[in-house]
C-alpha positions as CSV (number, residue, x, y, z in Angstrom):
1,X,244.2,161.7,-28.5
2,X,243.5,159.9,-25.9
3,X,242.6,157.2,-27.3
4,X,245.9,156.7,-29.1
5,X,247.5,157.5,-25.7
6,X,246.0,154.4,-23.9
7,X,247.1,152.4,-26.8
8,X,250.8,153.8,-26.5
9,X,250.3,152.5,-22.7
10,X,249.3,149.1,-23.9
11,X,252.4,149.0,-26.2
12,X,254.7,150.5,-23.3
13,X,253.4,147.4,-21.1
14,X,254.3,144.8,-23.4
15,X,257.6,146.4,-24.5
16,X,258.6,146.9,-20.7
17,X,257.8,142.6,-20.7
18,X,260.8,141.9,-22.8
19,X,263.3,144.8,-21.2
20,X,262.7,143.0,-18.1
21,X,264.5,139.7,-19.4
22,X,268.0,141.7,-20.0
23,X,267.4,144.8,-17.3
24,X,266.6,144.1,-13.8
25,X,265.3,147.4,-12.7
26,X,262.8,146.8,-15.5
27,X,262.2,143.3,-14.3
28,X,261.4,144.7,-10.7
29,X,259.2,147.2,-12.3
30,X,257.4,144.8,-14.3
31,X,256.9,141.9,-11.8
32,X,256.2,144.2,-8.7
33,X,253.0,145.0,-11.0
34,X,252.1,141.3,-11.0
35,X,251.5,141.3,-7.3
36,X,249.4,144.7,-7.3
37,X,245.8,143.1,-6.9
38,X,246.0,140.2,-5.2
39,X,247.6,142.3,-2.5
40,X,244.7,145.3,-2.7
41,X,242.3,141.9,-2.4
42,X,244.0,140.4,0.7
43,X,244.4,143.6,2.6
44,X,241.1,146.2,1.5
45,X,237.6,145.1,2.1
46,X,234.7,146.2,0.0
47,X,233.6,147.8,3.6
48,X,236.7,149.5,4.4
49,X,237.3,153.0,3.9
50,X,240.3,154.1,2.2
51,X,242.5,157.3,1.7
52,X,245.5,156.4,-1.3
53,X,248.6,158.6,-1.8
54,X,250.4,158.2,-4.9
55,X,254.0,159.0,-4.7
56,X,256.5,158.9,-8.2
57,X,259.4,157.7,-5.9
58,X,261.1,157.7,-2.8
59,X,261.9,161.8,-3.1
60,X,257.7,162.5,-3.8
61,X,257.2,159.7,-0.7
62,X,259.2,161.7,1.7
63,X,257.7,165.2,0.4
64,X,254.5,163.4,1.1
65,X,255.2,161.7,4.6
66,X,254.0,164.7,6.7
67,X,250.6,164.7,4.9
68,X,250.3,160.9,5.1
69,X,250.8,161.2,9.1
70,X,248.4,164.1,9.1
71,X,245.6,162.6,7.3
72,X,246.1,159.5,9.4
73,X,245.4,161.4,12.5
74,X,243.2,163.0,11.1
75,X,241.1,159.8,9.7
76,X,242.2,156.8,12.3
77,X,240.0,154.1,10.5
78,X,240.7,154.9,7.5
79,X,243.1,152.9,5.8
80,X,246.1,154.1,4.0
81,X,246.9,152.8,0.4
82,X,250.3,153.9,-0.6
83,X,251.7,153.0,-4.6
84,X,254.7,153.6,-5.9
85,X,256.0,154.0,-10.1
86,X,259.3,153.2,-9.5
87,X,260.9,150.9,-7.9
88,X,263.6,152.9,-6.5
89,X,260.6,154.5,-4.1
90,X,258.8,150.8,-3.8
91,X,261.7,148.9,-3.2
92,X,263.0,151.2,0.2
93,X,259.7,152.0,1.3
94,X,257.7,149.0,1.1
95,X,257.7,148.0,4.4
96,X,256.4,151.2,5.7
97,X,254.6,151.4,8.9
98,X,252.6,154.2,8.0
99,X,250.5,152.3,5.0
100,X,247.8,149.2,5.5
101,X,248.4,148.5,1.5
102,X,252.1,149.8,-0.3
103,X,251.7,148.8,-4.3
104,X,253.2,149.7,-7.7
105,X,251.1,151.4,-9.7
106,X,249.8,149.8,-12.7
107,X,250.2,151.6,-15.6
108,X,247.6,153.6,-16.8
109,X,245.8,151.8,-19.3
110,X,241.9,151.9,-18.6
111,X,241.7,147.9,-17.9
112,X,244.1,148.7,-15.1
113,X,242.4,152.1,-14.1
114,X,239.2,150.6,-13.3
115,X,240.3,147.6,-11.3
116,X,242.9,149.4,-9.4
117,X,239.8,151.8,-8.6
118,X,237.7,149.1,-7.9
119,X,239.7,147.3,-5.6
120,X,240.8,150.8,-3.6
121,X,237.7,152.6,-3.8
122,X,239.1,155.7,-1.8
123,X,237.5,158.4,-0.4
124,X,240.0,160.8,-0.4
125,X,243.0,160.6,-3.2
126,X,246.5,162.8,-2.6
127,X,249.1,162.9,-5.4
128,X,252.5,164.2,-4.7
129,X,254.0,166.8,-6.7
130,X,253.4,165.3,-10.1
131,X,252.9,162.2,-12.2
132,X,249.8,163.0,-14.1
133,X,248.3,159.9,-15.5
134,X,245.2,161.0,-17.3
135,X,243.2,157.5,-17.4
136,X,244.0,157.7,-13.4
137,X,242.6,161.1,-13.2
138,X,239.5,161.3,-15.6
139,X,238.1,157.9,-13.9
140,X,238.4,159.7,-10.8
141,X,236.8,162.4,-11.5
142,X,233.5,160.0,-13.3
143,X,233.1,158.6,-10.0
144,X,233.9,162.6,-7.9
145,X,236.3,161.2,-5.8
146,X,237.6,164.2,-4.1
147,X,241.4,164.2,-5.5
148,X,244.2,167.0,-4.6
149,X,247.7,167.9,-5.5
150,X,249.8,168.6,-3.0
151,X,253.7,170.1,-3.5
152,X,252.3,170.9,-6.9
153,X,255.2,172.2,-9.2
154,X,254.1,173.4,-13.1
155,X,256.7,174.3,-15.2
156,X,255.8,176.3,-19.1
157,X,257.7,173.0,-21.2
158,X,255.2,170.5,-19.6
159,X,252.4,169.2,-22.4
160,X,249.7,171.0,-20.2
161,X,251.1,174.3,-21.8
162,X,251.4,173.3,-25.0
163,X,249.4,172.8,-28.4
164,X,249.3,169.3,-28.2
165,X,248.3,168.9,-24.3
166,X,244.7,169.3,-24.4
167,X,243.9,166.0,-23.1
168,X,246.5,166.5,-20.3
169,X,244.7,169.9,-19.5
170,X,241.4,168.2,-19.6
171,X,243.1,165.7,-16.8
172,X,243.7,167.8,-14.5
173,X,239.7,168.7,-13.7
174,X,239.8,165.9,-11.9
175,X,241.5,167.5,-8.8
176,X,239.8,168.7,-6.3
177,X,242.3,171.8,-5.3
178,X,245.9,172.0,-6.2
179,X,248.3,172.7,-3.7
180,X,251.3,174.5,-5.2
181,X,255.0,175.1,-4.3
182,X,255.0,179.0,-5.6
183,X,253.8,181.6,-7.3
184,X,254.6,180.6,-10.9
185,X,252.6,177.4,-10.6
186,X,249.9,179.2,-9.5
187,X,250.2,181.5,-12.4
188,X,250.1,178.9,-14.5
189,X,247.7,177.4,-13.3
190,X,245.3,180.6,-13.6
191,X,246.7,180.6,-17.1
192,X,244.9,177.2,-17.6
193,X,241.3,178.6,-16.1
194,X,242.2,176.7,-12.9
195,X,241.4,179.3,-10.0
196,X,241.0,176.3,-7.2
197,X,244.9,176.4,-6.0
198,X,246.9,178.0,-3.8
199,X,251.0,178.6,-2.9
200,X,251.2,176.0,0.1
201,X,255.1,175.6,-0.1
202,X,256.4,172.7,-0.4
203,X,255.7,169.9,2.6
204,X,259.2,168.8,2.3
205,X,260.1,171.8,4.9
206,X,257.4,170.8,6.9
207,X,259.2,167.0,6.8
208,X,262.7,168.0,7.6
209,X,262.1,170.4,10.8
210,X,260.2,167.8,12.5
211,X,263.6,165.9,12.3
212,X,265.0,168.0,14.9
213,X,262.4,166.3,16.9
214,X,263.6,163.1,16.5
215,X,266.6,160.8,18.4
216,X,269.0,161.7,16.0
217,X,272.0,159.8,18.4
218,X,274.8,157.2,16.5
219,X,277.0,156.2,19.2
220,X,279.6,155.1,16.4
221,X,279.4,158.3,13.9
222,X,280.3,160.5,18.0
223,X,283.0,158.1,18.2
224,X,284.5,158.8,14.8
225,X,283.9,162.4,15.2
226,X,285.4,162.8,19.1
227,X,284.8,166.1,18.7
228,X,286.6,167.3,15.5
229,X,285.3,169.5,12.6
230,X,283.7,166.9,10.3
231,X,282.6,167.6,6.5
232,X,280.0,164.9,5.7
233,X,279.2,164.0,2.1
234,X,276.2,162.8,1.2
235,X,275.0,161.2,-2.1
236,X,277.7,161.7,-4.0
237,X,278.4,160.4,-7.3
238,X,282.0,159.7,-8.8
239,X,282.5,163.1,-10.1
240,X,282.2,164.5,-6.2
241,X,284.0,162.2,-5.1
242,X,287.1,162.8,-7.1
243,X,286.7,166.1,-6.1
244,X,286.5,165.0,-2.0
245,X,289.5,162.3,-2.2
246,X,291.4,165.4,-3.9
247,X,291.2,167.1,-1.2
248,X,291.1,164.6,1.4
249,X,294.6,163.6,0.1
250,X,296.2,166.7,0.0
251,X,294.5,168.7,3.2
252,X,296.3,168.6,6.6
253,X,294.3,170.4,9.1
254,X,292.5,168.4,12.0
255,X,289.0,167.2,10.1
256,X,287.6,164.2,9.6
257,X,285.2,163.0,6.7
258,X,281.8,160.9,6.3
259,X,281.2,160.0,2.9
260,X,277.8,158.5,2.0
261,X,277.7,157.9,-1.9
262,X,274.6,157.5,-4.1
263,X,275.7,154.1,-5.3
264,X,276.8,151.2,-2.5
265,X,277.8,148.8,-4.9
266,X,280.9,146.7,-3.1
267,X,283.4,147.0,-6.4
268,X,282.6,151.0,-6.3
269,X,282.9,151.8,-2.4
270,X,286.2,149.5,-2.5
271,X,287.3,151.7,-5.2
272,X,286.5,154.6,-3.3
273,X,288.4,153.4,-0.6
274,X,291.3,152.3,-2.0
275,X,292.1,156.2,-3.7
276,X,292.1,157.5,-0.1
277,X,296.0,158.4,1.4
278,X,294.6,159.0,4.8
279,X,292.9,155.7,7.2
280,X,289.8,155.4,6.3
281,X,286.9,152.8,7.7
282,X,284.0,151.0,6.1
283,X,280.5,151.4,8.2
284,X,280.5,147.6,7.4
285,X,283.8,147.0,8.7
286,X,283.7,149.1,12.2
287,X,282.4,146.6,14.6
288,X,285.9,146.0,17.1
289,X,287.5,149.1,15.4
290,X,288.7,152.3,17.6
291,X,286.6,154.5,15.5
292,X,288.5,157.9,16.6
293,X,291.6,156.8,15.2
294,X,290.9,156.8,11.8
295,X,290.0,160.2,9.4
296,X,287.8,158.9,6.7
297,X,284.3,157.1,7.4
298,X,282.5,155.5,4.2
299,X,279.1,154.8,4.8
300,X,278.2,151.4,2.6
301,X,274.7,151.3,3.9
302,X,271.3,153.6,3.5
303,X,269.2,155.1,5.9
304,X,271.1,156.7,8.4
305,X,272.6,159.6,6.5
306,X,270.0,162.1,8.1
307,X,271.3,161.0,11.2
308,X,274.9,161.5,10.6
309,X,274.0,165.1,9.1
310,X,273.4,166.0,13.0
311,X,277.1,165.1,13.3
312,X,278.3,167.7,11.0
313,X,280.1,171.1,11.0
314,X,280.0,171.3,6.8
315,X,277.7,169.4,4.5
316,X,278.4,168.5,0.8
317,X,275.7,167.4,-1.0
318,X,276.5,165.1,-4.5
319,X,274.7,165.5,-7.9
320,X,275.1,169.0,-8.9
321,X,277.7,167.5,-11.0
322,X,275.8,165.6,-13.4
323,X,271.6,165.7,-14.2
324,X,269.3,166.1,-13.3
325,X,271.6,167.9,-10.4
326,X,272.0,168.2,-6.8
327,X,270.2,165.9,-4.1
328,X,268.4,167.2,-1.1
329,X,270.2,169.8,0.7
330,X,267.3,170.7,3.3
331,X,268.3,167.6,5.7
332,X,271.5,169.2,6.1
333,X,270.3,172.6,6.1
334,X,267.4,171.7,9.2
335,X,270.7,171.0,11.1
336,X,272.0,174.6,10.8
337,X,275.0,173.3,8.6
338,X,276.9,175.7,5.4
339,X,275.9,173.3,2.6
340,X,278.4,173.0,-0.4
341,X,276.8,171.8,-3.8
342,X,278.2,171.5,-7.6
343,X,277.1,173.7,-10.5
344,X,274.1,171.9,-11.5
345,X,270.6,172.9,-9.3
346,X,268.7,175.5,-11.7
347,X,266.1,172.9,-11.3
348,X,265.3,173.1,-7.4
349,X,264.2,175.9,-6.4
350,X,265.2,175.4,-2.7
351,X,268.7,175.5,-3.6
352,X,268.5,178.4,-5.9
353,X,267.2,180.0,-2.8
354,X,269.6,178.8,0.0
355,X,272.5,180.0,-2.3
356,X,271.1,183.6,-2.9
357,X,270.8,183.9,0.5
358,X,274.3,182.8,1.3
359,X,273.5,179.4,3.5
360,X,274.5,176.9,0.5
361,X,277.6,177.6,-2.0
362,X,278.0,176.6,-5.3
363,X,281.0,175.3,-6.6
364,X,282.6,174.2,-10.6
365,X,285.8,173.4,-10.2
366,X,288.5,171.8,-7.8
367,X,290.1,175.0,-7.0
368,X,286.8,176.4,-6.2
369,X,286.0,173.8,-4.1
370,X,289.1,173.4,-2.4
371,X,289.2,177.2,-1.8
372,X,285.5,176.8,-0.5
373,X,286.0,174.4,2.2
374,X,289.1,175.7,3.1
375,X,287.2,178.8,4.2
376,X,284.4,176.8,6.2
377,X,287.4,174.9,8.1
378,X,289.4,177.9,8.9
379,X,286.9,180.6,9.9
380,X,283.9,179.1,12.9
381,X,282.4,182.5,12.3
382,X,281.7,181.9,8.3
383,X,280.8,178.3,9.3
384,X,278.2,179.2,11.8
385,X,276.8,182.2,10.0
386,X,276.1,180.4,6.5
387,X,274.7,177.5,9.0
388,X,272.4,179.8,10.8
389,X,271.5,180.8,7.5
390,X,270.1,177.6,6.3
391,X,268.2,176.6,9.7
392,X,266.5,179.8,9.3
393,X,265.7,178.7,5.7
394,X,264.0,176.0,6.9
395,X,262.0,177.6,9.8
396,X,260.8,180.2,7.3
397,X,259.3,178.1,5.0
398,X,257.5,175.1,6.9
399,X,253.7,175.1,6.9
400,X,252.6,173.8,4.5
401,X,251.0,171.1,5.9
402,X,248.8,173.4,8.0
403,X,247.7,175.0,4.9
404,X,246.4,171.5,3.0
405,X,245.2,170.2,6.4
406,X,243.1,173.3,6.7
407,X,241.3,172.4,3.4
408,X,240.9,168.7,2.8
């Protein structure tokens, strides 16, 4: 099986080729590969020693981040190899600070396996939440390179569980110790023979209450706000935002709005723009403006929205309108914010959570919504109870990084 698997890679490779021509996402996934080893030979001596983290994208980078600047304390001469599949995690985080060496990963086709090895020759290896590649992980284990999950999430439909996985389940001997989000991974786990895990929790907790650490100050965003109740949106996709601009338009008490969407293309945020009644301002358009006059603030630029979350009284958080559902809600909720979120997040467990417990609400339709942050607006004591609720969700569930520290 495996054999026909590394053959299916092969294929896969050459396929991918000839997508890039007509798809440029493909294309930056396919020639991003081309630079993988000359880079690992410029920057990684034979004599250095080397820790690599492998990250799916930029979510599973982020998730990671606390246990990449742990290790690095930990190990100061080491150096850090970071990859990358996609290019929506390369592409933002390439320029790290954090990494000596930030790469795509070839794919996994043996040929690949053993030069990447080769070339990285690691000491330690981490990978983040998933991405199982078997050739990866069975040359790994040939040479007993000690290799752990960390954020580990299993779930019963994945090939590991089924008939047909047993090369998959033979992969994952390769780790070290597995370093799981809850209970039913671990169970699952066990299920598989593999008693050398434990529940860690997830390191993205860990992540998001050291923000509270950081300068979190945007002179413009404290302009705009001058001290009104502000809803920010962040990541939203078109079906949220019809949703906001519906009642944007038709709401008249004393808020103002951030909106930060998912997609910055110029022809989309003008659209966006363009369907709002009330005076609204570009983040690329604000240098000379008197930011406190206007009541709508569209943010066409990324990596500040973690920073303008600090600014909020009410958080709405896009994607649980469409698959595979709602974006990350525990930025918001660090800052002790009520978190509104569409109907779609059965698949993150930290939002089935934070709306059990009242901190995060779940809405399906306009009038729902509508009613929803009406509520939030209206009453401080709501607003600031479901807030407290989600800081204290966060508080609860950090360290993690204490417990994979403690083992590797």
């Amino acid at each position: 099986m495996l054999f026909i698997y590394s053959i299916i890679i092969s294929i896969a490779g050459l396929l991918l080729q000839i997508i890039a021509l007509f798809v440029p996402k493909i294309n930056l996934f396919v020639a991003g590969r081309k630079e993988v080893f000359p880079t690992l030979k410029a920057k990684i001596k034979p004599t250095d020693q080397t820790i690599w983290f492998h990250a799916a994208s930029l979510g599973e980078y982020e998730q990671g981040l606390p246990v990449i600047e742990s290790i690095k304390e930990k190990y100061p001469t080491h150096k850090i190899i970071i990859s990358f599949f996609s290019p929506s995690g390369y592409e933002v985080r390439k320029n790290n600070t954090l990494a000596d060496a930030t790469v795509y990963l070839p794919l996994d086709s043996k040929k690949n396996v053993s030069r990447f090895i080769q070339l990285v020759h690691p000491e330690i290896v981490f990978f983040i939440k998933y991405e199982f590649w078997p050739n990866y992980l069975n040359e790994l284990k040939s040479q007993n390179i000690p290799t752990y999950l960390i954020s580990g999430i299993f779930r019963e439909k994945q090939a590991f569980f089924k008939w047909y996985g047993g090369f998959y389940r033979k992969a994952l001997d390769a780790f070290t110790y597995f370093f799981v989000q809850n209970e039913n991974s671990l169970q699952l786990l066990h299920q598989l023979g593999k008693e050398n895990a434990i529940v860690s929790g997830d390191t993205r907790f860990d992540r998001v209450a050291s923000i509270l650490e950081r300068d979190n100050t945007l002179d413009f965003i404290a302009e705009f706000k001058n001290g009104t109740t502000t809803i920010v949106a962040g990541s939203t996709w078109h079906k949220d935002e019809e949703l906001l601009i519906e009642f944007i338009n038709s709401n008249s008490t004393d808020t103002k709005y951030i909106i930060a969407p998912h997609n910055i293309k110029q022809d989309q945020i003008q659209q966006l723009k363009n369907s709002c009644t009330k005076k609204v301002v570009l983040y690329s358009e604000k240098e000379g403006k008197n930011l406190k006059d206007y009541d709508v603030f569209i943010i066409d630029t990324i990596g500040i929205l973690t920073k303008i979350y600090s600014y909020a009284d009410i958080a709405y958080v896009g994607g649980g309108f469409g698959n595979p559902g709602v974006h990350n809600i525990l930025e918001p909720a660090t800052f002790g914010i009520p978190i509104v979120i569409g109907p779609n997040y059965s698949h993150f467990a930290e939002a089935i959570e934070l709306v059990q417990i009242g901190g995060c609400i779940s809405v399906n339709n306009p009038e729902n919504f509508q009613a929803i942050l009406n509520e939030l607006i209206s009453d401080s004591l709501v607003q600031k109870s479901k807030g407290s609720l989600s800081a204290q969700f966060v508080q609860k569930n950090k360290g993690a990084v204490a417990k994979i520290m403690s083992t590797v």
